[in-house]
N, C-alpha and C positions, 0 to 999 in steps of 0.2 A: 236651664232656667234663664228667660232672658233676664237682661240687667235692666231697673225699672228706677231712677234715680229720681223721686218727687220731696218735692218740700209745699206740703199743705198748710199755709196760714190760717189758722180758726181764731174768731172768736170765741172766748172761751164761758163755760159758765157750769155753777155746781152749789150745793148746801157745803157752805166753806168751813173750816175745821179752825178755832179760834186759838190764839200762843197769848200766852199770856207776857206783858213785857214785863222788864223790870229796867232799875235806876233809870238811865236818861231814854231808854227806847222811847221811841213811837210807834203806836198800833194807827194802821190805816183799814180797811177794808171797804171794798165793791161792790156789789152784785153784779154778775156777768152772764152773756148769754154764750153757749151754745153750738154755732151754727149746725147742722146737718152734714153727716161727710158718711164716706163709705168706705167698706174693705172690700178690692175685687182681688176677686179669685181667680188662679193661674193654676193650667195642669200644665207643664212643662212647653211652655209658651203659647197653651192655645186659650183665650181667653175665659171664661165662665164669668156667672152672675157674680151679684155683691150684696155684704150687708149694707144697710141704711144706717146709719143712726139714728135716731130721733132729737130734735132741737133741745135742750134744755138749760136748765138754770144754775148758776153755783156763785159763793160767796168767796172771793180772795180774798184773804191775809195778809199784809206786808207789816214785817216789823223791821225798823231800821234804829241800826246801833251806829247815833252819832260818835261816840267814844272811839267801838272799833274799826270803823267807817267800813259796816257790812249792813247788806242789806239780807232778809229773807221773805220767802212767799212760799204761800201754802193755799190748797184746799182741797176739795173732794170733786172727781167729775162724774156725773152719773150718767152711764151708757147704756142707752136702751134700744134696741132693734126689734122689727116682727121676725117673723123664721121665712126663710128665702130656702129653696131648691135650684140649685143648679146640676147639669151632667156635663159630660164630657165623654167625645165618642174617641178611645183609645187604642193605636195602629204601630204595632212596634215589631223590630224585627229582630229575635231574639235568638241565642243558641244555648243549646243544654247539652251538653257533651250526653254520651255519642252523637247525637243525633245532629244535622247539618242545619244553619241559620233557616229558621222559619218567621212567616208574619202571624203575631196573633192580635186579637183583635177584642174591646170587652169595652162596655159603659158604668162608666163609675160616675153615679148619682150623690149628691152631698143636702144636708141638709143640717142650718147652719143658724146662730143666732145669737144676740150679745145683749147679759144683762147682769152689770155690772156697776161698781161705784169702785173707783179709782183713786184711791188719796195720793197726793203729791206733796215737797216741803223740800225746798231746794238746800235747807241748812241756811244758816252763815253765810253768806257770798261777798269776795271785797267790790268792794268802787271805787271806781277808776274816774278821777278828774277829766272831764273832755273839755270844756269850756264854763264860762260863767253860768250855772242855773242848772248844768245838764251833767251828767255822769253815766258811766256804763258797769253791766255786771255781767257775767255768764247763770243764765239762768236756765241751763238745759238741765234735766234730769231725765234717767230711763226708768219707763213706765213699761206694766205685762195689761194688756188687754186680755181675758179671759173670755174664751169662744164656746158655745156649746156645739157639738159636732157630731154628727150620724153620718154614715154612710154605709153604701150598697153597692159592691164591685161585680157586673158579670163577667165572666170569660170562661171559654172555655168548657162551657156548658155545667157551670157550678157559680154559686153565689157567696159572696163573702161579706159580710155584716159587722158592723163594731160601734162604738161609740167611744168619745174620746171630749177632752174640756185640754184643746193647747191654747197657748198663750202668746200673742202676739205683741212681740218688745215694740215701742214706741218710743222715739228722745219728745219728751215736752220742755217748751222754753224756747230759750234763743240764744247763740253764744254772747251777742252783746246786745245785750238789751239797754233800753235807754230812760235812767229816771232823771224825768226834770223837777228840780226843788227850788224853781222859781217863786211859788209860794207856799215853801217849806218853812215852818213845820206844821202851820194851821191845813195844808193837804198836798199834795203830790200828784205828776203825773209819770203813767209809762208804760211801753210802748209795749203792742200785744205780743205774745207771745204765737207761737206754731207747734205744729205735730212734723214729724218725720220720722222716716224709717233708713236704714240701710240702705243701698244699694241694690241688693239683691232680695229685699221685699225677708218675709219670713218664712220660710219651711212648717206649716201645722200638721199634714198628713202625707206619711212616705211607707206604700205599703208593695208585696212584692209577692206574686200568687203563686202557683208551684207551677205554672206552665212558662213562667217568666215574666208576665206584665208588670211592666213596674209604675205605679203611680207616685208622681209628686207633687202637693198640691201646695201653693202658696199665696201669701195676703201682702197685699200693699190695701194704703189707705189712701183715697181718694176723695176731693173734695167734691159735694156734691153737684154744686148752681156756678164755680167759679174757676176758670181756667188755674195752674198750676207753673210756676218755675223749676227749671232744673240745676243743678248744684251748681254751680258757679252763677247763676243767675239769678233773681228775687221776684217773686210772686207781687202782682198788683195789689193785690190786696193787704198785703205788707205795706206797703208805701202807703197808703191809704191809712191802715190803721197808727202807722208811724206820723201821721199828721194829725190826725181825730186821736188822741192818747185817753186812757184812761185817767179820770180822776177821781182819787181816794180822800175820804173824808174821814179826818181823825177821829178816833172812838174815846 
């Protein structure tokens, strides 16, 4: 599998899921969008189709505990995609004792689609002093995307059929995220957060037919409309949203 290191910054958005504070907390919340991003499909580095997401909405939560100087965020993301097909024409050169290394040959068809609501709630997270107005948290958390899955393997002059719902891990957040409380406590600002994955993308379907074929199929997430950083590097679109931050209005 190749090694596929992306760091996609979205704007985010969802129907957000409300915490209630207590003694000195403060509740802030957003409405936020969305953007469009995809998960493309890998069969052991040969490229295939992807899903789409669909753009939509969601409501962020931040409660901040002046006392314990912790911040948290929460809410729900709703992921929606249509149903996408992709194949993959598969050439592999296999041995099955007795018998001597052969090539077999087969198309594995996928049919794939995502619809789902995702809650998130980072907990508690401390903060960290950076300068006057401005602080930092790690606000990563691991998220499962839930995928619906069909496929249709030939080789070999026989067909193999299945269906299957894997789950594809996701970090949301950012290790240091930036809240400015320039005009804290009457509202706050801070900086978007991103999606990413591993290195090596996710493993959802590994199947292996009695002549030898072995399929393995994997997702990375991909941003739709906007180029992409790689891990020691930072996405434009980051910078950008690190400049335009969000602002939360006290409830």
């Amino acid at each position: 599998m190749k090694k596929s290191k992306l760091i996609s910054t979205i704007v985010c958005g969802i129907i957000g899921i409300g915490i209630q504070a207590t003694g000195n907390c403060q509740t802030y919340q957003m409405p936020e969008l969305l953007n469009g991003f995809d998960f493309r499909f890998y069969d052991q580095n040969i490229l295939g189709g992807s899903i789409t997401i669909a753009p939509s909405t969601f409501t962020e939560t931040v409660v901040i505990d002046p006392t314990a100087q912790t911040i948290e965020e929460s809410g729900t993301l709703t992921l929606n995609s249509s149903v996408i097909q992709t194949s993959f024409n598969e050439s592999q050169i296999v041995q099955i004792f007795p018998n001597p290394p052969m090539t077999v040959t087969g198309i594995l068809t996928l049919s794939a689609s995502i619809s789902a609501s995702v809650s998130f709630d980072t907990g508690p997270r401390a903060l960290t002093y950076r300068s006057p107005g401005s602080w930092s948290f790690n606000s990563e958390v691991s998220l499962g995307v839930p995928i619906n899955l069909s496929y249709s393997l030939v080789t070999g002059g026989n067909t193999y059929t299945g269906s299957l719902h894997p789950t594809a891990g996701v970090i949301f957040g950012y290790f240091s995220q930036i809240l400015d409380t320039a005009n804290y406590p009457s509202s706050i600002a801070v900086s978007g957060p991103s999606i990413r994955v591993p290195e090596n993308g996710q493993t959802i379907l590994d199947i292996t037919t009695p002549n030898g074929l072995d399929s393995v199929v994997a997702v990375v997430p991909e941003p739709s409309s906007i180029s992409i950083g790689v891990l020691g590097g930072i996405s434009l679109l980051f910078i950008l949203q690190m400049r335009k931050r969000k602002d939360y209005q006290r409830s």
